[in-house]
VMD Tcl script that draws the C-alpha trace (Angstrom):
set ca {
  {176.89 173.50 -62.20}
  {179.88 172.86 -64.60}
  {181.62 169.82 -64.32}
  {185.56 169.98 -63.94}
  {187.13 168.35 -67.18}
  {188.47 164.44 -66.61}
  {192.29 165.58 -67.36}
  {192.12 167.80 -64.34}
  {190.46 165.85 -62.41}
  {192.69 162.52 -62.84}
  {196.05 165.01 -62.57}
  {194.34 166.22 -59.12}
  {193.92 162.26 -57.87}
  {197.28 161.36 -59.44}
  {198.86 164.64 -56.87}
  {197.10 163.78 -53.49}
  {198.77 159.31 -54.51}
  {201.68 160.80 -54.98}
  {201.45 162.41 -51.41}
  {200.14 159.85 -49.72}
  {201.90 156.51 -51.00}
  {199.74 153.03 -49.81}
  {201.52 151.23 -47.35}
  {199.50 147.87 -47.98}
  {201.69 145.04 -46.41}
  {200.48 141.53 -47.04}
  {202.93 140.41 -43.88}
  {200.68 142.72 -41.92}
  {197.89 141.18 -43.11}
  {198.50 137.90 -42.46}
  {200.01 138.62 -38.71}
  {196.35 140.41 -37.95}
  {194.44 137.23 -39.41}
  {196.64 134.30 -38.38}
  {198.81 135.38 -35.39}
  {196.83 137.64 -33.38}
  {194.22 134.74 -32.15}
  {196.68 132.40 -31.38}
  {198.38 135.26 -29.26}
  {194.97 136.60 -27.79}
  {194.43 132.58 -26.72}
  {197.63 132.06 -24.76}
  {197.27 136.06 -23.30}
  {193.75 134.45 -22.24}
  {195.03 131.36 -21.01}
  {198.10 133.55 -19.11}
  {195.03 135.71 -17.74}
  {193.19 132.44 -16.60}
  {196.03 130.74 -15.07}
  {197.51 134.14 -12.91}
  {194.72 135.68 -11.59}
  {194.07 135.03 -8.09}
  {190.37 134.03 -8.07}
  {188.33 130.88 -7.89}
  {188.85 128.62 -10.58}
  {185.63 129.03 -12.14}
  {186.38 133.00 -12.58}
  {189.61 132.58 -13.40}
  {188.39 130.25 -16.49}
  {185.28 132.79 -17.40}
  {187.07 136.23 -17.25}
  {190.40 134.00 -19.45}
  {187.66 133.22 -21.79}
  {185.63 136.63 -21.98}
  {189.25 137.95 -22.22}
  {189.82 136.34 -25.57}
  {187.41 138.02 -28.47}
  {188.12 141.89 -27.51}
  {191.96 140.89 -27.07}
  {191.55 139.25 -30.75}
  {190.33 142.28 -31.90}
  {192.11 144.83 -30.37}
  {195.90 142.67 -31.33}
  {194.29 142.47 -35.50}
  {193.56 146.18 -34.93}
  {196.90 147.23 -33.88}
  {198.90 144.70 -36.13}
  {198.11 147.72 -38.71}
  {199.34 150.03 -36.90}
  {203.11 148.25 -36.85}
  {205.46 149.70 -39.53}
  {206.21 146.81 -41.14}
  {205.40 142.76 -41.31}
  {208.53 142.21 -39.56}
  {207.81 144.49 -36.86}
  {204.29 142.98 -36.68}
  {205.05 139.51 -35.91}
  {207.90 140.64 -33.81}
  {205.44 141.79 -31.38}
  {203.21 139.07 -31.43}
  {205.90 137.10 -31.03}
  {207.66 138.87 -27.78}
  {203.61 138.87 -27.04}
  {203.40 135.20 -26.91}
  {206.51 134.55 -26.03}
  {206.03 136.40 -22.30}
  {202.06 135.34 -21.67}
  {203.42 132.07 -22.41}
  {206.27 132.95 -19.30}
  {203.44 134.26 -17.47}
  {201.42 130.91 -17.80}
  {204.18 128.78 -17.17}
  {205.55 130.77 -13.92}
  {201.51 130.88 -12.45}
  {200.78 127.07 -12.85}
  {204.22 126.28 -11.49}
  {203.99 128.37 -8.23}
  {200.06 126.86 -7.55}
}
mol new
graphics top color blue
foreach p $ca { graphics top sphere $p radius 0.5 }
foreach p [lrange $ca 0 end-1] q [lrange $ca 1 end] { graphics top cylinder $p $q radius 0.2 }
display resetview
């Protein structure tokens, strides 16, 4: 088998990074490994708090709510455009489980 020479082989890698350009965003980053558990905790405590059960399974499906909505809000952090647009959503995130908590202990 014959090998391809390095020159061609470097301008070949060099063509598909110039097509693809990284979008690495260390804003990103941190919004999917500091904000999104502080998020997925008050969506879990909003969960807790409005669903109309008894008050043991409204605590156990809040907390079983948590990890996979920790997950899933790192996962699609990456999938924003920017850092900006990242914690923007976390933030309008928080900012209306945090309404929805407030509004369901109130009216009990």
């Amino acid at each position: 088998m014959v090998q391809p020479a390095p020159r061609a082989a470097a301008s070949l890698l060099s063509r598909v990074a110039r097509r693809q350009p990284l979008n690495h965003s260390s804003s990103r980053t941190l919004a999917a490994v500091l904000g999104s558990l502080p998020v997925a905790l008050l969506v879990g405590i909003a969960l807790a708090a409005a669903l109309p059960l008894g008050l043991e399974q409204r605590y156990l499906l809040g907390s079983y709510a948590v990890v996979p909505l920790w997950l899933g809000l790192a996962s699609a952090v990456f999938l924003a455009g920017s850092g900006r647009r990242a914690w923007t959503a976390l933030g309008l995130l928080s900012a209306s489980a945090a309404l929805v908590a407030w509004l369901a202990l109130r009216l009990r």
